[in-house]
N, C-alpha and C positions, 0 to 999 in steps of 0.2 A: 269769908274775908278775914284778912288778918294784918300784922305790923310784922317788919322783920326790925330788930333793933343790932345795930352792928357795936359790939364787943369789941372789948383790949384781944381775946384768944379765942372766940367761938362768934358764932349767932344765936342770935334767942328771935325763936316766931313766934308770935300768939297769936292769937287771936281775939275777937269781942269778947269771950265770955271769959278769958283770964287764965286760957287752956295755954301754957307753953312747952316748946322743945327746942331740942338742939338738936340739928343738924347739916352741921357744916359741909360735906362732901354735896349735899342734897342741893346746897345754896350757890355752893362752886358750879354746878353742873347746870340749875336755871342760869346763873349770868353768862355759863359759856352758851348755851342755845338761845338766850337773846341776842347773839351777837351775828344768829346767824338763820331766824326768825325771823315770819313778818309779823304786822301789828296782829294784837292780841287777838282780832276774831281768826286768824289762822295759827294760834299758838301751838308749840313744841313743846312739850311737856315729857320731861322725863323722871323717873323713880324718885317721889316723895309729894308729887301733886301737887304743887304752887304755881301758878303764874303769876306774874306782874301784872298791876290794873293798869290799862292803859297801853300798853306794848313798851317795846326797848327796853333794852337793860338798867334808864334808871341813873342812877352812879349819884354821886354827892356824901350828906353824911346825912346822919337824922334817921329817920322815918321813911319808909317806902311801902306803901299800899299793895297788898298780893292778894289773891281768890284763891280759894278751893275748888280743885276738879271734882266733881259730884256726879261724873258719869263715866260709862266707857268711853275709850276715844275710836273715832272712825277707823283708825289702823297706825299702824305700829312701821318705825324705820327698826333695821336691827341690823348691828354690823358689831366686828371686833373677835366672833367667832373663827376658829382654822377650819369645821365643816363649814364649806362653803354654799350649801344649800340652805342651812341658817340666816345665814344673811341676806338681807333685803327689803323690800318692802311688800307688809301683809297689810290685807283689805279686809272689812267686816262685812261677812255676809249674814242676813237676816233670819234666814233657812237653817236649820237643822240637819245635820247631814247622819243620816239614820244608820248608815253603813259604818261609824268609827266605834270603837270598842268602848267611848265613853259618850256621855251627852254633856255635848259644850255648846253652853251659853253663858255670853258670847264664842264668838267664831268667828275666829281671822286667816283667810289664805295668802300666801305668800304667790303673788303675783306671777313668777314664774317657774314654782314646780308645785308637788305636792303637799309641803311642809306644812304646818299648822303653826297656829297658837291659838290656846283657849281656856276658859276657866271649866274646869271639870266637877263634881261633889265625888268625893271617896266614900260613898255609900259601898259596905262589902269588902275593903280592902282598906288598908292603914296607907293616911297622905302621910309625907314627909312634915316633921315638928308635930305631929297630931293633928291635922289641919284638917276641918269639914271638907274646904275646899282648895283644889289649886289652879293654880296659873301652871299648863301646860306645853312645851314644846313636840309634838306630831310628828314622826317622819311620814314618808312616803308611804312606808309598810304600818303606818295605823299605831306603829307603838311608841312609847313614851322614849323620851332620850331627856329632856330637862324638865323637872318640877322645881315651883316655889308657893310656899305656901300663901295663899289669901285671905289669910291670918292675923293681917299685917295692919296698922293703924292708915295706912293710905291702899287701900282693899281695890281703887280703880285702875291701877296700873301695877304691872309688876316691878320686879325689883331687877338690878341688871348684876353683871357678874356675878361674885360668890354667895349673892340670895339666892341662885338658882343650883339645885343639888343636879349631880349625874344620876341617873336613875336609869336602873335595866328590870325591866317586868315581862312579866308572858305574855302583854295585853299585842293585840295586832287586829290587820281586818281577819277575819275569819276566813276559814276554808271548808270543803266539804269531809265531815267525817273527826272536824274536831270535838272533842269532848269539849263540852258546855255543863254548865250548872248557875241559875236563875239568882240575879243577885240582889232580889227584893219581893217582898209580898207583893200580889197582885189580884186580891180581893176576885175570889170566884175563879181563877184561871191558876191561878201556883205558887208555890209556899216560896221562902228565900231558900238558897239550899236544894234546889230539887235538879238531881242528876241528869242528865240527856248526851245527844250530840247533832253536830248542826248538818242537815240532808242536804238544803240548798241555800246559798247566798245573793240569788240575784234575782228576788222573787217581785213578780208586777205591781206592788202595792210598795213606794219609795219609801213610807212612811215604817214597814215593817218587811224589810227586807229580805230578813232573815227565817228560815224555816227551820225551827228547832224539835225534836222527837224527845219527849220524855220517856225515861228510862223505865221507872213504876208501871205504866201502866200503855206506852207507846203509841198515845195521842202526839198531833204534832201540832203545832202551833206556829204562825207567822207571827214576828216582831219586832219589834228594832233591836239594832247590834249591841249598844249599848243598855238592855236589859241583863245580857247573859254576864259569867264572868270565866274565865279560864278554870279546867276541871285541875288545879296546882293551882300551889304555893303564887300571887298575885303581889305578893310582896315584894321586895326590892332583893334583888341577889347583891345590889351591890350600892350603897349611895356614897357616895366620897366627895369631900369638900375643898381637898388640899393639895392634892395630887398635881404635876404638871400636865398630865394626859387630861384631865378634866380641867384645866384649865383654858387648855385648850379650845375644847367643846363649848365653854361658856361664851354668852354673848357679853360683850365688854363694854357694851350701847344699847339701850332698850327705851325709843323714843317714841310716846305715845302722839300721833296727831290728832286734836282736838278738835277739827274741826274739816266736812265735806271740802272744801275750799282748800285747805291747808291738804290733804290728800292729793287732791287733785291737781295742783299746782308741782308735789313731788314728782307724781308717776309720772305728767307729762314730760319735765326735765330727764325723767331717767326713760325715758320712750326715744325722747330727742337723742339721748347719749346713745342707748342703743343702734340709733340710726347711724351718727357719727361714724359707732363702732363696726357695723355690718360696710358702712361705703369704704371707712378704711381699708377693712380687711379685704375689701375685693378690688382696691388699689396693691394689695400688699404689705399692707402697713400692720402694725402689731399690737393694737389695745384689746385688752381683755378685760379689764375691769370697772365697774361701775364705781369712781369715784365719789366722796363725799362731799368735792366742790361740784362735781355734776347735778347732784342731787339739791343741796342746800346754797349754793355759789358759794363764794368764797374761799378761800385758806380749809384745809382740813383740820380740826381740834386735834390739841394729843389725846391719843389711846383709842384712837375712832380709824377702825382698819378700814381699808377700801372694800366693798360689797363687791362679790361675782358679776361677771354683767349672766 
């Protein structure tokens, strides 16, 4: 919990123990999603982790009561990207998906395709900033397309736009006959570093999927995906921060919901627009996109692009 004290040119937050910052864009961004928010057990929480106690936006002068987000949230709204499979809304699921080239916990799917998000550990390969860990964007094909580091002093949410880098790596789902190499010790079973390649990838046991042949001595081993690492360079061919091409690609909105209720409440709206969308289109009519008054009602914010339906 903490004070936000409003400033002649900034905001200062603190909190109890006397810890303060400034972050203005952070504070602009909570009062525009209380405007378009229910009360605070369903809060919208975007990049920098504060709610308001109590719900609403609040408003007056003085002193205003906020909380600290202290967990993950149930899933993620995400809009403002020109990849339009980016955009949408991701769900957390509990389960470990054994088949992605990284082990992410948490794990959020994007409701309708295969995109990801998730917090990954760069064990074996250099994160973006030096980062243990990061906040992931998934395609379809298993490989990385946006990292940001979880680095960061509010470590439960990511960060939206230019905290997220372009990133192009080898990582993907696996195929048969890829070179592999083991990207961590595994006490009685194999070193970090040990050469092979993958025989099969859709083996009976979910938990290890993967059927990898070591190279030394061509025992094989089932495991999960995210043990191995690509037999090359795992690093970034390319990360760029400025670029209008990578701008593009960025999400421009990265809204955490806080709360089972607060989820549930979205995706029905956007189930219902869906529906809207399908009875128009077989009148003839021409909506294709999941708007951001569909979703949240209201006006849409600036800089809050419409999501794909």
């Amino acid at each position: 919990a903490g004070l936000e004290r409003r400033g002649a040119a900034r905001h200062e937050v603190c909190n109890f123990e006397g810890e303060c910052f400034y972050n203005t864009k952070m504070i602009q961004l909570c009062r525009l999603l209380a405007l378009v928010a229910a009360p605070a057990v369903s809060q919208l929480v975007g990049p920098g982790s504060l709610v308001p106690a109590g719900g609403g936006g609040g408003g007056g002068f003085g002193f205003r009561m906020s909380g600290s987000v202290s967990r993950f949230p149930f899933g993620f709204f995400v809009g403002g990207s020109e990849v339009a499979e980016i955009n949408g809304l991701y769900a957390r699921t509990e389960s470990v998906d054994h088949n992605l080239p990284h082990h992410c916990d948490p794990l959020y799917n994007h409701v309708d395709n295969g995109y990801k998000i998730c917090v990954a550990d760069t064990v074996g390969r250099d994160g973006v900033n030096g980062a243990s860990q990061e906040w992931l964007f998934v395609d379809e094909e298993g490989r990385d397309v946006l990292a940001c580091s979880r680095e960061r002093p509010f470590s439960w949410l990511p960060g939206k736009s230019r905290a997220w880098d372009v990133v192009r790596r080898s990582f993907r789902y696996w195929a048969k006959g890829d070179r592999a190499k083991t990207k961590d010790t595994a006490d009685g079973w194999w070193e970090a570093g040990e050469e092979g390649h993958v025989v099969e990838v859709d083996m009976p046991d979910s938990s290890r999927p993967i059927l990898w042949e070591r190279k030394r001595d061509g025992r094989r081993l089932s495991l999960g995906a995210w043990r191995l690492l690509p037999d090359d360079d795992v690093g970034e061919t390319g990360v760029s921060t400025g670029d209008e091409d990578d701008d593009a690609i960025r999400p421009w909105q990265v809204v955490g919901l806080m709360s089972q209720r607060s989820f549930d409440e979205k995706l029905a709206k956007k189930n219902a627009h869906d529906q809207n969308v399908r009875d128009a289109r077989a009148r003839g009519g021409n909506q294709n996109a999941i708007s951001h008054g569909a979703i949240f009602g209201g006006p849409r914010p600036p800089a809050l692009l419409a999501a794909p339906a």
